[in-house]
C-alpha positions as CSV (number, residue, x, y, z in Angstrom):
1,X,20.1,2.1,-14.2
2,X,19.2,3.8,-10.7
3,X,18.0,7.6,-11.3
4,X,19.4,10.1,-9.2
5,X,17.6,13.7,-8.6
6,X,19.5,16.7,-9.3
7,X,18.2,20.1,-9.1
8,X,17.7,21.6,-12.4
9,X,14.5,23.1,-14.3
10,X,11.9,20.7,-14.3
11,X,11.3,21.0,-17.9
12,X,14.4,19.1,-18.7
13,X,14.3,17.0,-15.5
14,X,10.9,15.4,-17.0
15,X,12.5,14.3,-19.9
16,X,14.5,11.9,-17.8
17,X,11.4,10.8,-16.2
18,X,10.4,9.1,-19.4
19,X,12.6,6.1,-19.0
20,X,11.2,4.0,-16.2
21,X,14.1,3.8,-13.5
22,X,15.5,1.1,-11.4
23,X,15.8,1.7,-7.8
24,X,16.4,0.4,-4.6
25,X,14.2,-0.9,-2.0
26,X,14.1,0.4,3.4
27,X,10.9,0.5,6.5
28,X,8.5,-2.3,8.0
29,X,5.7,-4.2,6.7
30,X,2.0,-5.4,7.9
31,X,2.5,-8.9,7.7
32,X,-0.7,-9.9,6.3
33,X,-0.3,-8.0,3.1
34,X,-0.7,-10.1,0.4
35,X,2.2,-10.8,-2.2
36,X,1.7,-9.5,-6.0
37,X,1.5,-13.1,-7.2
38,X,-1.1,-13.8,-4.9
39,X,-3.5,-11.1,-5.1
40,X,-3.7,-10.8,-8.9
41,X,-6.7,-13.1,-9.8
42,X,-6.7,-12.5,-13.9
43,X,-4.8,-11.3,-16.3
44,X,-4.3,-8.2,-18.0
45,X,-7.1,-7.5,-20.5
46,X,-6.4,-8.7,-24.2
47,X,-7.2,-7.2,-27.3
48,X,-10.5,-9.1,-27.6
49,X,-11.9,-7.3,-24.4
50,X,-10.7,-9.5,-21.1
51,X,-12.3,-8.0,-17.7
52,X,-9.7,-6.9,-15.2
53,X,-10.6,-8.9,-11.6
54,X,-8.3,-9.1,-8.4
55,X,-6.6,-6.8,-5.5
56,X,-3.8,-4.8,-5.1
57,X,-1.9,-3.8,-2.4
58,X,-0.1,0.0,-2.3
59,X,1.7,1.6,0.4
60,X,4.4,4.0,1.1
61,X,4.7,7.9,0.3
62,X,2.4,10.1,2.3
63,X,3.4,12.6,-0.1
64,X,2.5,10.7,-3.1
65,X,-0.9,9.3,-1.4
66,X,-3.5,12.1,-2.7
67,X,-2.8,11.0,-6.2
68,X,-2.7,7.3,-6.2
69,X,-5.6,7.4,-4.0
70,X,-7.6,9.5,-7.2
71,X,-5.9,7.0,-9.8
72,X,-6.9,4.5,-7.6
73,X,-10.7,5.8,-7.2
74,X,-10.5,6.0,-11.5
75,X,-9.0,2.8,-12.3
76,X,-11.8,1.0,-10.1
77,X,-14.4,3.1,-11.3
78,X,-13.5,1.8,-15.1
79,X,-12.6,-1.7,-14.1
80,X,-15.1,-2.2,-11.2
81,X,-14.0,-6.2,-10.2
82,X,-10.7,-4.7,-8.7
83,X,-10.2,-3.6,-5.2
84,X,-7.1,-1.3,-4.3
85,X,-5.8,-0.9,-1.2
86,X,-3.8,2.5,-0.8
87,X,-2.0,3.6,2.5
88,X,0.8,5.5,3.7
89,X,3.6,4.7,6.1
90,X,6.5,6.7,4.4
91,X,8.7,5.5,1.8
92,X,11.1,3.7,3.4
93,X,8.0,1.6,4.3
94,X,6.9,1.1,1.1
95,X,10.3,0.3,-0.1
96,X,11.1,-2.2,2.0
97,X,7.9,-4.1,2.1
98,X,7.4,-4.4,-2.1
99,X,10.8,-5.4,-1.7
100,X,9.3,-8.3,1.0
101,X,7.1,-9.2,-1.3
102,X,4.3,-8.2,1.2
103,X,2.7,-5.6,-0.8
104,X,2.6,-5.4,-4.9
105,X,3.2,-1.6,-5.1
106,X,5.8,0.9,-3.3
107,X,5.3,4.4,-3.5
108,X,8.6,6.4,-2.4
109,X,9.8,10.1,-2.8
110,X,13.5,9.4,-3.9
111,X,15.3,6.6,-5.4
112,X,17.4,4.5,-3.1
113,X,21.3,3.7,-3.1
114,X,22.4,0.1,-3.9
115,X,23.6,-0.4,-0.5
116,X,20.0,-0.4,0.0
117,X,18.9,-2.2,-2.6
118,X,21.8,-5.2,-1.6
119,X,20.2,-5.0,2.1
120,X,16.8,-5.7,1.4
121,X,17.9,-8.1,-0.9
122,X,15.9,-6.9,-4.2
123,X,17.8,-6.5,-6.7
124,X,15.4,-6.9,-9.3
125,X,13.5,-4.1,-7.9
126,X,11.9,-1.6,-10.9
127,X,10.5,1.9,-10.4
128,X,8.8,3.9,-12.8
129,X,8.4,7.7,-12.0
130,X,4.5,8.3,-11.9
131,X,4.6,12.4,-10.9
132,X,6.8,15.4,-9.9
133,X,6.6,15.9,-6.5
134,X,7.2,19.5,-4.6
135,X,8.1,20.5,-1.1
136,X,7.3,23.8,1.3
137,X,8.3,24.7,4.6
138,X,5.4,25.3,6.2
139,X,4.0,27.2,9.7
140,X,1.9,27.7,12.2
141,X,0.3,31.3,11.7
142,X,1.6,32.2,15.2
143,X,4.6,32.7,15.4
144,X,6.2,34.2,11.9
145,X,4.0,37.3,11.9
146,X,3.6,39.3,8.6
147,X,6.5,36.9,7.1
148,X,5.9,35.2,4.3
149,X,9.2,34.9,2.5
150,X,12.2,32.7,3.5
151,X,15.6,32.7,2.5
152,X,17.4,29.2,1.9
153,X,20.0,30.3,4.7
154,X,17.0,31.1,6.8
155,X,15.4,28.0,6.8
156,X,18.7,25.8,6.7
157,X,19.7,27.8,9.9
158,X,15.7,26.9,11.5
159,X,16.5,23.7,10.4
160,X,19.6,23.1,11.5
161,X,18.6,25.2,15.0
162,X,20.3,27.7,14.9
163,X,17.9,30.0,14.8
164,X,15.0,29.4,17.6
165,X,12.8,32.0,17.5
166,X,10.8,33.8,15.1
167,X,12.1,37.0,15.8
168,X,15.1,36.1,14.0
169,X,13.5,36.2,10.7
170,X,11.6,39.5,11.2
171,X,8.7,37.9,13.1
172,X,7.2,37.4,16.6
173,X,8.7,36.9,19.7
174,X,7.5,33.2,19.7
175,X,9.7,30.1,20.0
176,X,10.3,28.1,16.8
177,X,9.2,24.6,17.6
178,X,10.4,21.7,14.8
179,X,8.2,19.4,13.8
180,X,10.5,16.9,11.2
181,X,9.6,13.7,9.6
182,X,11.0,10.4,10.6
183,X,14.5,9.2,9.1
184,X,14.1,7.0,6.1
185,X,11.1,9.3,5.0
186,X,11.0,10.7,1.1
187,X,9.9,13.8,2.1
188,X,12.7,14.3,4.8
189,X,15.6,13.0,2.3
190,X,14.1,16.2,-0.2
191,X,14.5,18.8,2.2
192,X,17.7,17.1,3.5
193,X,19.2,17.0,0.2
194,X,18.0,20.8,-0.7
195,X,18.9,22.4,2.5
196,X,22.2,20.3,3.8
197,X,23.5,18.7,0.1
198,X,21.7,15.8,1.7
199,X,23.3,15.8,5.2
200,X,20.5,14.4,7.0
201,X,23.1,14.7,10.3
202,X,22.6,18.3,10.1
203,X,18.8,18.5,11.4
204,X,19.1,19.9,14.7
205,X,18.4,17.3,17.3
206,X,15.5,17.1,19.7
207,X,12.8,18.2,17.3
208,X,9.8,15.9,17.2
209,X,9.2,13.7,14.2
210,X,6.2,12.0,12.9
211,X,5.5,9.6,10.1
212,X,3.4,11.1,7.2
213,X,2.2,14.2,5.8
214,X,-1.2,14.3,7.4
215,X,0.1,14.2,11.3
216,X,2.8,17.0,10.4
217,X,0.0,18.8,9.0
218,X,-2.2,18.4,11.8
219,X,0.9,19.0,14.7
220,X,1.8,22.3,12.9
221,X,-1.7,23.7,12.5
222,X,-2.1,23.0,16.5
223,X,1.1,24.3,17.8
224,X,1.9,27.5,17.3
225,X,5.3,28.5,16.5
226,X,5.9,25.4,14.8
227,X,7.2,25.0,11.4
228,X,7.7,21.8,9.5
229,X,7.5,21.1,5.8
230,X,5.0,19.1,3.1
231,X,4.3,17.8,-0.1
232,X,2.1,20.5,-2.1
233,X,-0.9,18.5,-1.8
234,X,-1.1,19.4,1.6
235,X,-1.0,22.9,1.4
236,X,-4.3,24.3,1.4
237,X,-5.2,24.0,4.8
238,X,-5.9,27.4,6.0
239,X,-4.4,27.3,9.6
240,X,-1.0,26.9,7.6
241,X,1.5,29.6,6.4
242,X,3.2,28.2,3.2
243,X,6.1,30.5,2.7
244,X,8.0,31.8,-0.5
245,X,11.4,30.7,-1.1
246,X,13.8,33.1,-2.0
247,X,11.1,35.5,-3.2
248,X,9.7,32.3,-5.5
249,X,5.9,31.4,-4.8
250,X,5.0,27.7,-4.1
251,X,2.3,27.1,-6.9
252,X,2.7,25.2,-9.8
253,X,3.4,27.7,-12.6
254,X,7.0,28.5,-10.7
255,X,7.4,24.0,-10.3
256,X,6.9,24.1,-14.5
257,X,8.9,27.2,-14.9
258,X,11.6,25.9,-13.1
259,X,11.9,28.2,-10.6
260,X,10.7,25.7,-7.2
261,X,14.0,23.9,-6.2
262,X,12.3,21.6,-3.5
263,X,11.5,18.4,-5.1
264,X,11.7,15.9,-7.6
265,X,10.0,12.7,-9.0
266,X,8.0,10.8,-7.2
267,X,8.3,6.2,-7.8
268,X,5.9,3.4,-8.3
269,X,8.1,0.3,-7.4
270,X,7.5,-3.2,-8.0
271,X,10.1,-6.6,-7.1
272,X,10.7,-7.6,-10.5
273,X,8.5,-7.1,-13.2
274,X,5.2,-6.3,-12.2
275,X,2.2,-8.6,-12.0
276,X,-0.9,-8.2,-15.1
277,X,-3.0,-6.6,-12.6
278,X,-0.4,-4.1,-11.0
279,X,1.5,-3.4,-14.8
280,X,-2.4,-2.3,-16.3
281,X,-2.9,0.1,-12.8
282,X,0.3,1.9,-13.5
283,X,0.2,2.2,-17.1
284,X,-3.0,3.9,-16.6
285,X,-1.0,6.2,-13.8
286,X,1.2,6.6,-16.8
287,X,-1.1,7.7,-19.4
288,X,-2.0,10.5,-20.9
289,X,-5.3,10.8,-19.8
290,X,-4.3,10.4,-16.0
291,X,-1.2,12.7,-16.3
292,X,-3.3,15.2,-18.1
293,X,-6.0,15.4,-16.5
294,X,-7.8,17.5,-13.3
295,X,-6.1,16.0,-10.6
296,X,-2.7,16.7,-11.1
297,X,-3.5,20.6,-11.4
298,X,-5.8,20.2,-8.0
299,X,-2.9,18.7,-6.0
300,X,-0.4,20.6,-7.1
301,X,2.1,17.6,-9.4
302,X,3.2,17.9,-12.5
303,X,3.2,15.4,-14.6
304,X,5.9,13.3,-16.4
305,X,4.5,13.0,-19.9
């Protein structure tokens, strides 16, 4: 069964999130990544106590990255023979290269069609929804002056370039410069399905596009009059302007309430079943004492359990 995001209060929407989902695998790969088979060096631990040893290999979602990096940091520190290797590269990335076999874990913003999925050849292909994920648009703080509230027409007509100045929305004089992520990312496919029904034809042409969260970041916070948008982790850099949708504040209370439409679960996917070493790192992802603990509030997820 592939799980499809629709927009809908996240209270029921996490219910869904319970039953791992199958999804699909798109992007391109290092090619010395090891496989899951071969970077798994013991099994899982057993009931009488067996020591977790080996590598694994996780790449994809800049959006997702903050918090497998911090269940990454945790499951080391409790099982300290295993070595985790976590980078970005956008989803499409991480999709396609689990789906290689040249990584052992794909982290990606949105489940994937079966077109996909019969492309990469992967059908066996599993996900497991690990958070839920949130989007803002975001800008320089030159440009929108003392706005700090966007309608959705506003931002689907900045989006779509229609409107190319800031003046337009009740700020400066200043050009709006777009700053969009790459085609095939997570992130993009979010705001493409919230602002265009998932049109991803109708972003305006010519704006520049980079790969992860961190360069948009860092591209937006230098140029002003740009705007772009970002996974909630990413908002607390103070050069940005995160704006209010619709009169809704981006913080977490209004993602649990319901009231945050940008979004929605964030995937762990394996080829197949995954390995010992890769099934005993996300069941801790999984658990209760990851999902309820400090770093979800601090980076701005919600958890799925």
């Amino acid at each position: 069964m592939i799980q499809r995001w629709v927009y809908r209060p996240w209270t029921a929407f996490a219910l869904m999130l319970l039953i791992p989902a199958l999804v699909a695998c798109g992007g391109a790969a290092s090619p010395h990544a090891p496989t899951a088979a071969a970077s798994l060096t013991t099994t899982a631990p057993t009931s009488t106590g067996g020591e977790l040893s080996g590598q694994l290999t996780i790449a994809g979602s800049s959006a997702l990255l903050p918090l497998i990096q911090e269940a990454a940091n945790q499951f080391q520190t409790k099982n300290p023979k295993v070595q985790i290797t976590v980078t970005a590269g956008g989803s499409g990335a991480g999709r396609t290269q689990v789906c290689e076999g040249k990584i052992d874990i794909g982290n990606s913003d949105v489940p994937i069609s079966d077109a996909e999925k019969t492309k990469l050849n992967c059908p066996d292909a599993q996900g497991v929804a690990v958070a839920i994920q949130a989007f803002d648009v975001v800008a320089n703080k030159q440009g929108p002056g003392t706005v700090t509230n966007l309608t959705k027409v506003q931002m689907m007509d900045i989006f779509s370039g229609k409107i190319t100045s800031w003046k337009d929305v009740g700020g400066d004089d200043t050009p709006i410069v777009l700053v969009n992520r790459a085609k095939g990312s997570g992130t993009r496919a979010n705001m493409a399905k919230f602002l265009f029904d998932g049109d991803d034809a109708l972003f305006a042409a010519g704006a520049s596009e980079e790969d992860n969260n961190e360069t948009v970041k860092q591209t937006v916070a230098q140029t002003p009059g740009a705007i772009s948008y970002l996974g909630f982790a990413y908002l607390s850099d103070p050069s940005l302007l995160a704006f209010s949708l619709d009169g809704v504040a981006p913080n977490k209370s209004d993602i649990k309430a319901g009231k945050w439409l940008i979004g929605g679960p964030g995937y762990a996917i394996t080829k197949g079943a995954p390995a010992p070493l890769a099934k005993a790192f996300l069941d801790f992802v999984t658990s209760a004492e990851f999902q309820g603990g400090a770093t979800f509030d601090k980076l701005g997820f919600v958890a799925v359990k």
